[in-house]
Backbone and ligand atoms as CSV (ligand in chain L), in Angstrom:
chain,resi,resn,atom,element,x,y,z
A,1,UNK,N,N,-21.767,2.033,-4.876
A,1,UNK,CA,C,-21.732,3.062,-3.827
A,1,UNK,C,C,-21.489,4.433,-4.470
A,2,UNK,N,N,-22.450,5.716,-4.381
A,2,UNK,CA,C,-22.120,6.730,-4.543
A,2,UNK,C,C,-20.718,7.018,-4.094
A,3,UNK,N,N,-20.326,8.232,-4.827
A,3,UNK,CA,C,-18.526,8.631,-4.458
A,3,UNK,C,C,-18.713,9.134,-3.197
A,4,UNK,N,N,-17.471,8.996,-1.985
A,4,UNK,CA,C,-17.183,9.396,-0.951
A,4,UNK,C,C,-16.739,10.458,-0.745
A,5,UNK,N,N,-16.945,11.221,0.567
A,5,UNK,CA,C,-16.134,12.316,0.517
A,5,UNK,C,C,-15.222,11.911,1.005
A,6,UNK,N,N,-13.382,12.724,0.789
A,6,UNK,CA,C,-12.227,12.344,1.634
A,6,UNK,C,C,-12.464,12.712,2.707
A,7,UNK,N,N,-11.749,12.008,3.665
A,7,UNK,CA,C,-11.617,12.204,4.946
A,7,UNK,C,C,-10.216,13.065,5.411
A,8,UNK,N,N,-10.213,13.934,6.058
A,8,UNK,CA,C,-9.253,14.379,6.040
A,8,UNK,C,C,-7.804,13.983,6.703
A,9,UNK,N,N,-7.841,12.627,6.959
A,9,UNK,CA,C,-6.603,11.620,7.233
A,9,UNK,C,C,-6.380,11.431,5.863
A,10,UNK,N,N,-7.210,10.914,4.704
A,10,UNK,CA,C,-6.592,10.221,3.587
A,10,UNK,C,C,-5.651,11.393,2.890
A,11,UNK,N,N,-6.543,12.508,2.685
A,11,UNK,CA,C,-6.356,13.758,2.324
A,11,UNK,C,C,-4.872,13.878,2.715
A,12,UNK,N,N,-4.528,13.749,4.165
A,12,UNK,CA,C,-2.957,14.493,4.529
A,12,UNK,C,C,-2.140,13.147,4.225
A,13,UNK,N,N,-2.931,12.237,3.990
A,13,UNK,CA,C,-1.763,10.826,3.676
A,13,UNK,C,C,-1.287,11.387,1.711
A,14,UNK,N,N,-2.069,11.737,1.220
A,14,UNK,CA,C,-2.410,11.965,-0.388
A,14,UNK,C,C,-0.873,12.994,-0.640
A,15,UNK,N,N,-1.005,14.169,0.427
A,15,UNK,CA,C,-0.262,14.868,0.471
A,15,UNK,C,C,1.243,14.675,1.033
A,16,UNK,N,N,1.233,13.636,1.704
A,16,UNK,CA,C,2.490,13.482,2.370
A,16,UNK,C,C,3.221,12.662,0.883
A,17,UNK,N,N,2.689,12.125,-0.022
A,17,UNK,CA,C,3.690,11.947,-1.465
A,17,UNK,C,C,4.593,13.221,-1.779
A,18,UNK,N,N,5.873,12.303,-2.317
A,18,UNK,CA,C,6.574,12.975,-2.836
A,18,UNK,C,C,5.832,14.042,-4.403
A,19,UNK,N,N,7.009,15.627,-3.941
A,19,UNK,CA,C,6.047,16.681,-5.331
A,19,UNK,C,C,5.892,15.798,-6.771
A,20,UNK,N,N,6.846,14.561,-6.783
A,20,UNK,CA,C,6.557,14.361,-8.354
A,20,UNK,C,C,5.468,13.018,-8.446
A,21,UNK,N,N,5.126,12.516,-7.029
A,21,UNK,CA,C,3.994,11.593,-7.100
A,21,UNK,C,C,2.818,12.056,-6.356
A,22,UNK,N,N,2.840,13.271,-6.068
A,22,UNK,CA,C,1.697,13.988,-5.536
A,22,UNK,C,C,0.556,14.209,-6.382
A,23,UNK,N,N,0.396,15.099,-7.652
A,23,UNK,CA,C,-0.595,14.811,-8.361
A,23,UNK,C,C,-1.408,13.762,-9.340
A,24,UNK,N,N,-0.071,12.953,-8.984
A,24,UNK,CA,C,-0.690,11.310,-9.841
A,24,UNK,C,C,-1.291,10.463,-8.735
A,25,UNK,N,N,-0.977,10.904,-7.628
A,25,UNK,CA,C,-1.767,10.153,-6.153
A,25,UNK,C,C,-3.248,10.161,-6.175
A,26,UNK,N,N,-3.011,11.992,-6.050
A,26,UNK,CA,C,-4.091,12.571,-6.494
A,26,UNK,C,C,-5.666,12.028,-7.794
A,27,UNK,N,N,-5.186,11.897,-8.802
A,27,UNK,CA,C,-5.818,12.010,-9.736
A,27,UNK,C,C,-6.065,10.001,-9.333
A,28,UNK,N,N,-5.108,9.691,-9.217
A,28,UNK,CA,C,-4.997,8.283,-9.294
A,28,UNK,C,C,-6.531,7.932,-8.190
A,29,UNK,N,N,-6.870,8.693,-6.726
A,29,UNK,CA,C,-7.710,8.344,-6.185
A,29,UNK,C,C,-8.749,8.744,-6.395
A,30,UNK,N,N,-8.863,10.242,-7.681
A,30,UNK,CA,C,-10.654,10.597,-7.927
A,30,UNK,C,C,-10.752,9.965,-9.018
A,31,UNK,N,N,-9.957,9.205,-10.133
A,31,UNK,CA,C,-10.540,8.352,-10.760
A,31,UNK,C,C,-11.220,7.035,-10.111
A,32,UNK,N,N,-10.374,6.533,-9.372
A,32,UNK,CA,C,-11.066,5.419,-8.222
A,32,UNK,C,C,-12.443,5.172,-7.816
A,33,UNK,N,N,-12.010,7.024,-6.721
A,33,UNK,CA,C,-13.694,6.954,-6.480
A,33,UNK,C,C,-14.688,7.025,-7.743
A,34,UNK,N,N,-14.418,7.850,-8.981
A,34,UNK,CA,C,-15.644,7.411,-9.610
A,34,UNK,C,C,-15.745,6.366,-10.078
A,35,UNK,N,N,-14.711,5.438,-10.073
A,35,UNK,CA,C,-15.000,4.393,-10.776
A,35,UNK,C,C,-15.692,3.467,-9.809
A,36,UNK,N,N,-15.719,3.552,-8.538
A,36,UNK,CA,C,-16.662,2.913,-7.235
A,36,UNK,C,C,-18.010,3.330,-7.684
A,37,UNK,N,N,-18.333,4.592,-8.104
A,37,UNK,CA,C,-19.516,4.466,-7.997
A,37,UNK,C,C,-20.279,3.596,-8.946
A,38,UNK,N,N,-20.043,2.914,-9.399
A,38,UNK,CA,C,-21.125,1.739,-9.908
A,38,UNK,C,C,-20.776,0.609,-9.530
A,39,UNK,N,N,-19.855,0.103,-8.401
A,39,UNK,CA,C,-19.303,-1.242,-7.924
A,39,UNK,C,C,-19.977,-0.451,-6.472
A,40,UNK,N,N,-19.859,-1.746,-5.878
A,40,UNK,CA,C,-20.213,-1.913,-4.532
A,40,UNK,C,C,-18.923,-1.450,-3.555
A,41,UNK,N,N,-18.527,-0.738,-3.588
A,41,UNK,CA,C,-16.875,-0.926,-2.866
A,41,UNK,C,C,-16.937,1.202,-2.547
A,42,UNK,N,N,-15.722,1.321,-2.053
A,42,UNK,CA,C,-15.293,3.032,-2.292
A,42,UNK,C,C,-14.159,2.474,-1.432
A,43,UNK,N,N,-13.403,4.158,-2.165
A,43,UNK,CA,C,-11.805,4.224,-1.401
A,43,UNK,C,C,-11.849,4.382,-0.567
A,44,UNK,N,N,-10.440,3.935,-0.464
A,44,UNK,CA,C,-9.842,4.496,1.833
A,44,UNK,C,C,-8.377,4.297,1.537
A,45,UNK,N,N,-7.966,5.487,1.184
A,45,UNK,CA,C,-6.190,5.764,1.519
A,45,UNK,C,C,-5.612,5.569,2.692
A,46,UNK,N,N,-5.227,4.496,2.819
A,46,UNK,CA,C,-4.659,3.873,3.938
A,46,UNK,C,C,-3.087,4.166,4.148
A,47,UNK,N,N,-2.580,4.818,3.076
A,47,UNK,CA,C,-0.985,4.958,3.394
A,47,UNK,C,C,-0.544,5.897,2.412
A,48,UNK,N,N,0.181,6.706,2.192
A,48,UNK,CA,C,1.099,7.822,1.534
A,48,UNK,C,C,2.646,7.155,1.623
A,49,UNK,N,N,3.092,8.900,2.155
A,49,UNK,CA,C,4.630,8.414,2.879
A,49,UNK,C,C,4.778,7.438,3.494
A,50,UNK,N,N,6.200,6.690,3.927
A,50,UNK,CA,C,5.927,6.425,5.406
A,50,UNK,C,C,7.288,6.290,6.114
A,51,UNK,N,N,7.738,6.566,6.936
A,51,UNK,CA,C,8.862,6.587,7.430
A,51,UNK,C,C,9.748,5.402,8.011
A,52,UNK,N,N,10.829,5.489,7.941
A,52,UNK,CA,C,11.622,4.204,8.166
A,52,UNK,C,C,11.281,3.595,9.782
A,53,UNK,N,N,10.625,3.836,10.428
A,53,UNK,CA,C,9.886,3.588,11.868
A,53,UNK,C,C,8.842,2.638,11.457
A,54,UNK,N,N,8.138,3.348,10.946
A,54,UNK,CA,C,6.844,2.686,10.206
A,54,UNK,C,C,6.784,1.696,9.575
A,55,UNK,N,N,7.897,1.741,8.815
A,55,UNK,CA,C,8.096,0.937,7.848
A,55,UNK,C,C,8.765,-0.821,8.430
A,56,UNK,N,N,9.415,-0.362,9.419
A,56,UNK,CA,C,10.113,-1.001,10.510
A,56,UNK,C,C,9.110,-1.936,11.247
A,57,UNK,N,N,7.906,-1.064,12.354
A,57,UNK,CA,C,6.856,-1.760,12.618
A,57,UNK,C,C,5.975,-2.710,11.364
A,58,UNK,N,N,5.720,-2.431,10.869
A,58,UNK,CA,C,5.081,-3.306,9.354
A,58,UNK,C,C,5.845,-4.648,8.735
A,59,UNK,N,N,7.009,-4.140,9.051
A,59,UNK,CA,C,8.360,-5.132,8.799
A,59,UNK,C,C,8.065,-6.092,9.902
A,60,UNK,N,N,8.013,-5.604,10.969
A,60,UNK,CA,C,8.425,-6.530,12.184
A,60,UNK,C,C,7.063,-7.354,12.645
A,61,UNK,N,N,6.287,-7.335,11.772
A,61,UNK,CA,C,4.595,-8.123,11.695
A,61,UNK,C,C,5.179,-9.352,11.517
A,62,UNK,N,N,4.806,-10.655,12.069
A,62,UNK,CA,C,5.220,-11.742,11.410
A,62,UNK,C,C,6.806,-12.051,11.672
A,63,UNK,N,N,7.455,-11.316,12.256
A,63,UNK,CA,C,9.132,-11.564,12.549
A,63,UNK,C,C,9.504,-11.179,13.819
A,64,UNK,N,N,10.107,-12.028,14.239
A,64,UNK,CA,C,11.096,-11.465,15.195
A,64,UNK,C,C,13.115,-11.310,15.098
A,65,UNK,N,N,13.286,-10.520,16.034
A,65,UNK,CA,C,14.876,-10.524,16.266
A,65,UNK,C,C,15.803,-11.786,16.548
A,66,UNK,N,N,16.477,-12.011,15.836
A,66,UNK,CA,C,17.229,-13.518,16.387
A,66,UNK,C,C,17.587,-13.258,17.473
A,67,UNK,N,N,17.877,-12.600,17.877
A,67,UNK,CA,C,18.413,-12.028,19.339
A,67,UNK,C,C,19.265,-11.081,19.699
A,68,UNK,N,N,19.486,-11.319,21.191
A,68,UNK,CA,C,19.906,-9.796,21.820
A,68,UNK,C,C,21.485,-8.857,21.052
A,69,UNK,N,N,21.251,-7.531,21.340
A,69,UNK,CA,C,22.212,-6.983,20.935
A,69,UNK,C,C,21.987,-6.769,19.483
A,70,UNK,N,N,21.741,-7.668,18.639
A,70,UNK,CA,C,21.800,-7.527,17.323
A,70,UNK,C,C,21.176,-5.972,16.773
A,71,UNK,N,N,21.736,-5.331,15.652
A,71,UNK,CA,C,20.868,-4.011,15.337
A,71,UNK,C,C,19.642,-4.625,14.696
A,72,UNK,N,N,18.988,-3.906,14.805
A,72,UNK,CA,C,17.317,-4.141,14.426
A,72,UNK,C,C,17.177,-3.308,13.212
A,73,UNK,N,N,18.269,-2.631,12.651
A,73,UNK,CA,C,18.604,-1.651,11.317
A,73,UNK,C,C,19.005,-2.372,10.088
A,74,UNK,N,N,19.142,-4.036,10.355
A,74,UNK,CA,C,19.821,-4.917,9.122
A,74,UNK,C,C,18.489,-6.163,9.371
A,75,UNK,N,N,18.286,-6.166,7.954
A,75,UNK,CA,C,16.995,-6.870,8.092
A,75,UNK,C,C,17.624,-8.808,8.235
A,76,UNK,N,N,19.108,-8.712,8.146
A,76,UNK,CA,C,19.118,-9.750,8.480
A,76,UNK,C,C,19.369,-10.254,9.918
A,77,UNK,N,N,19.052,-9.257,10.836
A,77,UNK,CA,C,18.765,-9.668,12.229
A,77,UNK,C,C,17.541,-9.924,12.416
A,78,UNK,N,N,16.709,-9.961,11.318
A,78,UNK,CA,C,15.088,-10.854,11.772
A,78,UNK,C,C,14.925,-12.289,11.053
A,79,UNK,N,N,13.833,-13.072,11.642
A,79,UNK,CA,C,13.831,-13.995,11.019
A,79,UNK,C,C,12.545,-14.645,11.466
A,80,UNK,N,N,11.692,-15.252,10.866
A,80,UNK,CA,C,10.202,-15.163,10.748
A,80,UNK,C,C,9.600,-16.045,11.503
A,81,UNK,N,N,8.813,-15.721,12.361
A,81,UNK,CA,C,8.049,-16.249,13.649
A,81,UNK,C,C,7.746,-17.776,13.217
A,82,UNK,N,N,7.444,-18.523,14.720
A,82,UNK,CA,C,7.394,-19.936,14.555
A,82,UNK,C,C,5.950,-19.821,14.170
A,83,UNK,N,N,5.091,-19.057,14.627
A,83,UNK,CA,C,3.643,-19.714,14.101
A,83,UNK,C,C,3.103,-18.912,13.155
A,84,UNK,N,N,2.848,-19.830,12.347
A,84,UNK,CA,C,2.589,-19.959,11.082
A,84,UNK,C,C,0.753,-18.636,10.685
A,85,UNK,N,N,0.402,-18.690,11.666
A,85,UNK,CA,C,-0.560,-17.661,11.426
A,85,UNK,C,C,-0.242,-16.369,11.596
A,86,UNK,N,N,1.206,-16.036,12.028
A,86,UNK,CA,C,1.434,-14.993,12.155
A,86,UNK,C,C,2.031,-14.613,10.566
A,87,UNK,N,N,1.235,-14.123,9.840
A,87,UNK,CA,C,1.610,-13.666,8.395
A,87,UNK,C,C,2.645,-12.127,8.224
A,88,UNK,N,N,3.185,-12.382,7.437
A,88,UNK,CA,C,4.540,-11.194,7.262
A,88,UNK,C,C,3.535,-9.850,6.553
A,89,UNK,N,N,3.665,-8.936,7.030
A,89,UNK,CA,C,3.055,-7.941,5.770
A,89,UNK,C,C,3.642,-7.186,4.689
A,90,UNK,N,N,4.666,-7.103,4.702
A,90,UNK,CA,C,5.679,-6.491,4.039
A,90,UNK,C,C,6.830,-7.090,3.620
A,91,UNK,N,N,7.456,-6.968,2.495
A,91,UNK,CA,C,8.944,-8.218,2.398
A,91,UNK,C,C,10.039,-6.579,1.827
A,92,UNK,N,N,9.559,-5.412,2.543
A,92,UNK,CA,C,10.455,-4.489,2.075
A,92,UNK,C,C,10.617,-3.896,3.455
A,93,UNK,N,N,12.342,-4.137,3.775
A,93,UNK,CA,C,12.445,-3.233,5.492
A,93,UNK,C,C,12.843,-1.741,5.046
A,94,UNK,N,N,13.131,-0.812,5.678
A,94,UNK,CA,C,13.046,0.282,5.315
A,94,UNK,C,C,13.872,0.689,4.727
A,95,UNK,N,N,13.447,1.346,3.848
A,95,UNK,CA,C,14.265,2.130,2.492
A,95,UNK,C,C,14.319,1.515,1.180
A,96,UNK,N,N,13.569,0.386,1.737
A,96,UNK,CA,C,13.172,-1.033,0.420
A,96,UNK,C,C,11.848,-0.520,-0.563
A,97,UNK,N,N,11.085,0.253,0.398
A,97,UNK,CA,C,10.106,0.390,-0.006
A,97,UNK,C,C,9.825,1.804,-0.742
A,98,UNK,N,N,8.878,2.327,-1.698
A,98,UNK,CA,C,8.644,3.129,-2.378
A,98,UNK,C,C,8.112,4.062,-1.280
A,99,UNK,N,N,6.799,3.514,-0.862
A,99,UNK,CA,C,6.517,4.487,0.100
A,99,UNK,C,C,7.559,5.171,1.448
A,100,UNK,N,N,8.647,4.523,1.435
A,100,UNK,CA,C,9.756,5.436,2.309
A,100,UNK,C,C,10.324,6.479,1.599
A,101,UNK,N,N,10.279,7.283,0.243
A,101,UNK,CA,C,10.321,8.160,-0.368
A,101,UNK,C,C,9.226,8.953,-0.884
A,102,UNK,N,N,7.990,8.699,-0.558
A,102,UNK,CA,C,6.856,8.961,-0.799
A,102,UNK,C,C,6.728,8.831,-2.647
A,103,UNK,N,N,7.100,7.783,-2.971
A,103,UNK,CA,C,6.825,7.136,-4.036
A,103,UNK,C,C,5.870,6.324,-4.469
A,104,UNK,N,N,5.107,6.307,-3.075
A,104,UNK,CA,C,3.690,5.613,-3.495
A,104,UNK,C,C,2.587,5.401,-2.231
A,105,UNK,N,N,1.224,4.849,-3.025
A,105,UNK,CA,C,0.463,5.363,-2.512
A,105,UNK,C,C,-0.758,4.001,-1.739
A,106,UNK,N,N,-1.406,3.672,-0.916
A,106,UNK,CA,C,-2.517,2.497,-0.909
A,106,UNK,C,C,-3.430,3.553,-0.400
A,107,UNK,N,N,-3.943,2.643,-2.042
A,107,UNK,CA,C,-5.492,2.828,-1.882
A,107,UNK,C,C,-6.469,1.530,-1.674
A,108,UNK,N,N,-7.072,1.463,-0.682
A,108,UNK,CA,C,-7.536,0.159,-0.325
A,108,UNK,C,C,-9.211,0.857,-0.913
A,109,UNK,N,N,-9.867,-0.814,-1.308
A,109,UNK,CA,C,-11.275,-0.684,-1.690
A,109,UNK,C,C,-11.980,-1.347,-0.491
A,110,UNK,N,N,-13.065,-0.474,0.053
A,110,UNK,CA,C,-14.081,-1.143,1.266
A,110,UNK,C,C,-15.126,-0.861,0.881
A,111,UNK,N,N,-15.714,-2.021,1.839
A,111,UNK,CA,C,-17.369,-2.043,1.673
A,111,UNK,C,C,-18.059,-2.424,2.736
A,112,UNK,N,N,-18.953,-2.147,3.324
A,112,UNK,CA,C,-20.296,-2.181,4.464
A,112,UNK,C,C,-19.989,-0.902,5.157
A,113,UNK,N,N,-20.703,-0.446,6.035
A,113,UNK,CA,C,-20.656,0.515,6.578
A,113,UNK,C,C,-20.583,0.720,8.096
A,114,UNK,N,N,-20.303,1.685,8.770
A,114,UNK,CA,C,-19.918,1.496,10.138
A,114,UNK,C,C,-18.802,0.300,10.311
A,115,UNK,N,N,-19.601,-0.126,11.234
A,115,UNK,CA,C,-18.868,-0.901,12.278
A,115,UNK,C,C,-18.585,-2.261,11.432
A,116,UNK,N,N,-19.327,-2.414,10.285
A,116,UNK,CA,C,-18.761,-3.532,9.645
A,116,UNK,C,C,-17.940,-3.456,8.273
A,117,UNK,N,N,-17.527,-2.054,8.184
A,117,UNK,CA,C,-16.501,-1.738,7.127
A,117,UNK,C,C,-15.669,-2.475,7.222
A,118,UNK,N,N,-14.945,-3.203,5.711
A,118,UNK,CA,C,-13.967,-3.922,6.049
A,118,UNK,C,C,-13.588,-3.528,4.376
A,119,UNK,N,N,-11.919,-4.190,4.138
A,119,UNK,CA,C,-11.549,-4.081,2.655
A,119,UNK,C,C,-12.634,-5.461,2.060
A,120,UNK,N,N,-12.129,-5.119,1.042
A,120,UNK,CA,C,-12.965,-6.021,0.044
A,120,UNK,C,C,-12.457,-7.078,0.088
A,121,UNK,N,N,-13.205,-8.439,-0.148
A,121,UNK,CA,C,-12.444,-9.773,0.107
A,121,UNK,C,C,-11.897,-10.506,-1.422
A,122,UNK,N,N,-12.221,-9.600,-2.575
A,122,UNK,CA,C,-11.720,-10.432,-3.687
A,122,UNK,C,C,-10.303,-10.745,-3.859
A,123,UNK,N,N,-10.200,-12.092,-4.444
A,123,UNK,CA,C,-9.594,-12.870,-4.070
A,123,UNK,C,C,-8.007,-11.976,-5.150
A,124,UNK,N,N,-8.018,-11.238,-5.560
A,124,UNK,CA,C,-6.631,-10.954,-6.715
A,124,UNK,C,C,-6.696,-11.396,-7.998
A,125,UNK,N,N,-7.496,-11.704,-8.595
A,125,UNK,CA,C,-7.833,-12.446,-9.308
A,125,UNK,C,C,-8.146,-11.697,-10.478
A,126,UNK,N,N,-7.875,-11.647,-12.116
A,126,UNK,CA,C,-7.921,-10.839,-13.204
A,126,UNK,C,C,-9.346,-10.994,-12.979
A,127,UNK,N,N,-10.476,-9.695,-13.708
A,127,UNK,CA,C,-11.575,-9.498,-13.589
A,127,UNK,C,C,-12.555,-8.953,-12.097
A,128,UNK,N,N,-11.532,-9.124,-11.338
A,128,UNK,CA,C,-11.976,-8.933,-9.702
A,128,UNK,C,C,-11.936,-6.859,-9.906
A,129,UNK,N,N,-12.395,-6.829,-8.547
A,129,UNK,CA,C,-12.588,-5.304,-8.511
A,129,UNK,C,C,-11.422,-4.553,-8.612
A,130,UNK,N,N,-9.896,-5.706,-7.792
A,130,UNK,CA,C,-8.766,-4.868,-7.600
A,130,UNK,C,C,-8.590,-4.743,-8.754
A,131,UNK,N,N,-8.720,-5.775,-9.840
A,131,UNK,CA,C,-8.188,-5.081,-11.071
A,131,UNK,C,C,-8.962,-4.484,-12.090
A,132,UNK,N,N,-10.188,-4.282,-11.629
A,132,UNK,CA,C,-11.444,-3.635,-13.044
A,132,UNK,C,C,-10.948,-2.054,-12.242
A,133,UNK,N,N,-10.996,-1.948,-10.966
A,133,UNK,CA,C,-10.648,-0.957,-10.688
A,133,UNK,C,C,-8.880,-0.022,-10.254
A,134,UNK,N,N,-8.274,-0.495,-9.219
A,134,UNK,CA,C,-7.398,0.260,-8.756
A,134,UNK,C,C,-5.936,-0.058,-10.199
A,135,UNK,N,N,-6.231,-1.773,-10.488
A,135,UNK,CA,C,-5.113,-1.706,-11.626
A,135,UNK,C,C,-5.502,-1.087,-12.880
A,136,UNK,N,N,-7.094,-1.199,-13.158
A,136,UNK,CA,C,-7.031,-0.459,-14.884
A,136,UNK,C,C,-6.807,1.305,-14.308
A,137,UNK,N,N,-7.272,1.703,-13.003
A,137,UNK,CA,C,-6.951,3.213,-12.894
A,137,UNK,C,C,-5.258,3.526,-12.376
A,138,UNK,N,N,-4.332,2.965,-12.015
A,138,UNK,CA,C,-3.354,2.801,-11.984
A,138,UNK,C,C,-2.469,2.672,-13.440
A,139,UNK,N,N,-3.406,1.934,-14.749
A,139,UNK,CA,C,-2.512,1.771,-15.762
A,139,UNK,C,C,-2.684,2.350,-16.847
A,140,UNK,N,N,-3.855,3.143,-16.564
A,140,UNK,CA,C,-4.508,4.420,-17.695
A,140,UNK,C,C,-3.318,5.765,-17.385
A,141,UNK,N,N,-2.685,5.567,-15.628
A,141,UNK,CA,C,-2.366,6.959,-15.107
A,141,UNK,C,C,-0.684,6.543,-15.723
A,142,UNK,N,N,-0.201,5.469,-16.408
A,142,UNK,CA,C,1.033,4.852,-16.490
A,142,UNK,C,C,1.897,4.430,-15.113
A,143,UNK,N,N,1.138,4.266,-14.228
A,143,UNK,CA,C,1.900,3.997,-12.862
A,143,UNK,C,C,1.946,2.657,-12.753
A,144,UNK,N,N,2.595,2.073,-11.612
A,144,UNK,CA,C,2.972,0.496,-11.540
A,144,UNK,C,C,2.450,-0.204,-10.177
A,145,UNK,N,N,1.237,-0.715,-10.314
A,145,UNK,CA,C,0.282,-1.321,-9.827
A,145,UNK,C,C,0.959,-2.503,-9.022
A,146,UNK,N,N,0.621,-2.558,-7.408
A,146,UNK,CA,C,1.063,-4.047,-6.597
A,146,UNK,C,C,0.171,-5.191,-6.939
A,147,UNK,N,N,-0.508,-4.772,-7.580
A,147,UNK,CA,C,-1.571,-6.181,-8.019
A,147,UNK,C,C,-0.356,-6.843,-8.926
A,148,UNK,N,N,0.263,-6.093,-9.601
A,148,UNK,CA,C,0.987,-7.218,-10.402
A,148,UNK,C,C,2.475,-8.126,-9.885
A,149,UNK,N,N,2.912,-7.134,-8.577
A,149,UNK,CA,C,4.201,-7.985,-8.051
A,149,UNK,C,C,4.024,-9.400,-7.571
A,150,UNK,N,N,5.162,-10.406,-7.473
A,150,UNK,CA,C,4.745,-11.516,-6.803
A,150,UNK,C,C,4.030,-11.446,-5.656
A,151,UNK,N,N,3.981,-10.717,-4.510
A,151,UNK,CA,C,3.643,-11.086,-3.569
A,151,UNK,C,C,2.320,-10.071,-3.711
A,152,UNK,N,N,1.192,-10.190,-4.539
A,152,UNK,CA,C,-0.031,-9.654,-4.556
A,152,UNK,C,C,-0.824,-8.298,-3.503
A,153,UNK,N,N,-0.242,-7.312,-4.114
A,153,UNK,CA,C,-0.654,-5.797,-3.482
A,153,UNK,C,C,-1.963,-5.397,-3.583
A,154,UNK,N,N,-2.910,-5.694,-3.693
A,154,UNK,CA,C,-3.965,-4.574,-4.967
A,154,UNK,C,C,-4.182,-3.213,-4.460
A,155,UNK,N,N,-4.025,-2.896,-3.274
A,155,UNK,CA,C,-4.242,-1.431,-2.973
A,155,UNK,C,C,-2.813,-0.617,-3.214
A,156,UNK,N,N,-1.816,-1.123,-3.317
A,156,UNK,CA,C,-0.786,-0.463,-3.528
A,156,UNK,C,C,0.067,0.252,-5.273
A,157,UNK,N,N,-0.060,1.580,-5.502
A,157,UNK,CA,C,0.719,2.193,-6.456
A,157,UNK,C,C,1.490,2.727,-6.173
A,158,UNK,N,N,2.232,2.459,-7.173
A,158,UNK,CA,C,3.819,3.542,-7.212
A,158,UNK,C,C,4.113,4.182,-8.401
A,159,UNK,N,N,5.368,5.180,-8.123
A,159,UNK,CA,C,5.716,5.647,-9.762
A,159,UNK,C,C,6.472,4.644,-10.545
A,160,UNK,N,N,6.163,4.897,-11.790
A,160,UNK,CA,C,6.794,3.804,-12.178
A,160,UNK,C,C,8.222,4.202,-12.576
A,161,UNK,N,N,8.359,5.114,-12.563
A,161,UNK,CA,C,10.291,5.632,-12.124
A,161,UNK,C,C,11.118,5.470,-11.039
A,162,UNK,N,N,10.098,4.556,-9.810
A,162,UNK,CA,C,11.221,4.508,-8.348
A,162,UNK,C,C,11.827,3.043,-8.617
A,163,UNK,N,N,12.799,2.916,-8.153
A,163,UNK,CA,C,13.801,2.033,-8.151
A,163,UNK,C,C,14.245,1.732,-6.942
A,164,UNK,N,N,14.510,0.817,-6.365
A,164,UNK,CA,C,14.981,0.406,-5.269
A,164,UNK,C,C,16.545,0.719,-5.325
A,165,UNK,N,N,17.061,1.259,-4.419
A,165,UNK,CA,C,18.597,1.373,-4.474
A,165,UNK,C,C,18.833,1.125,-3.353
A,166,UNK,N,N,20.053,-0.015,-3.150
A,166,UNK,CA,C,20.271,-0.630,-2.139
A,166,UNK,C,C,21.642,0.371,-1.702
A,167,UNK,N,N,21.715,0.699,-0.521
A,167,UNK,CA,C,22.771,1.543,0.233
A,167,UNK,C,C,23.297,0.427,1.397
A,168,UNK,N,N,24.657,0.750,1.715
A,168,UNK,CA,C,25.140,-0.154,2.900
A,168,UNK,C,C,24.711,0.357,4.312
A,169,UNK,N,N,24.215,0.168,5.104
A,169,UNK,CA,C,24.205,0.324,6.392
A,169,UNK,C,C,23.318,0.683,6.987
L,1,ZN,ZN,ZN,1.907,0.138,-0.506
């Protein structure tokens, strides 16, 4: 696929990174796109910042509240739905995650057009697109690629200086 132009959603997602992961966001997604153009695929920045709300809804995919009263602010008042097709998307509740400091960035790879755009279906797999593309352009930029955590990211980068710091309450 020839390179895309941004859209100006990805654009204000690009920007909503923190100043010291802003120009590695940056650079991190026009290497991308050129590197799409000889694969079948192109970017779509699907996420920047994101706020502890957000982060909350994404959390609460796949889970519910044990019940009433409980705060919905301690992730151990959830606990994960009976049916089994309801898949979790996230295993970071808020403030867990990089992107709640604007520490990082998804860049998702899609392909068809219109109405049948969808992400790419490769499977995670070394040699696959997530990693010829978003992990070798993620590890040229020295950043730290979700393709490699246990629970398999491929559109997701971060800096590789954020740290999770756990706070009480
Ligand atoms: Zn992410």
């Amino acid at each position: 696929m020839p390179s895309v132009q941004i859209h100006p959603k990805e654009r204000e997602r690009l920007d909503s990174c923190s100043e010291r992961f802003r120009p590695l966001a940056w650079r991190l997604y026009r290497e991308i796109n050129a590197m799409c153009a000889t694969e079948n695929c192109a970017p779509l920045v699907v996420y920047g910042f994101r706020s502890a709300s957000e982060q909350l809804a994404i959390w609460a995919h796949g889970r519910e509240l044990i019940g009433p009263g409980v705060d919905i602010m301690h992730s151990s008042s959830w606990r994960l739905t009976a049916d089994p097709s309801d898949k979790i998307l996230t295993r970071a509740f808020p403030g867990q995650s990089a992107h709640n400091s604007g520490d990082a960035v998804d860049i998702a790879l899609v392909e068809g057009v219109g109405t049948t755009r969808h992400w790419i279906i490769d499977p995670g797999v070394p040699g696959d697109r997530w990693h010829r593309i978003v992990g070798a352009a993620a590890k040229r930029l020295g950043l730290k690629w979700g393709g490699e955590f246990s629970f398999f990211d491929g559109a997701h980068v971060q800096h590789p200086e954020w740290t999770l710091s756990l706070r009480n309450g």
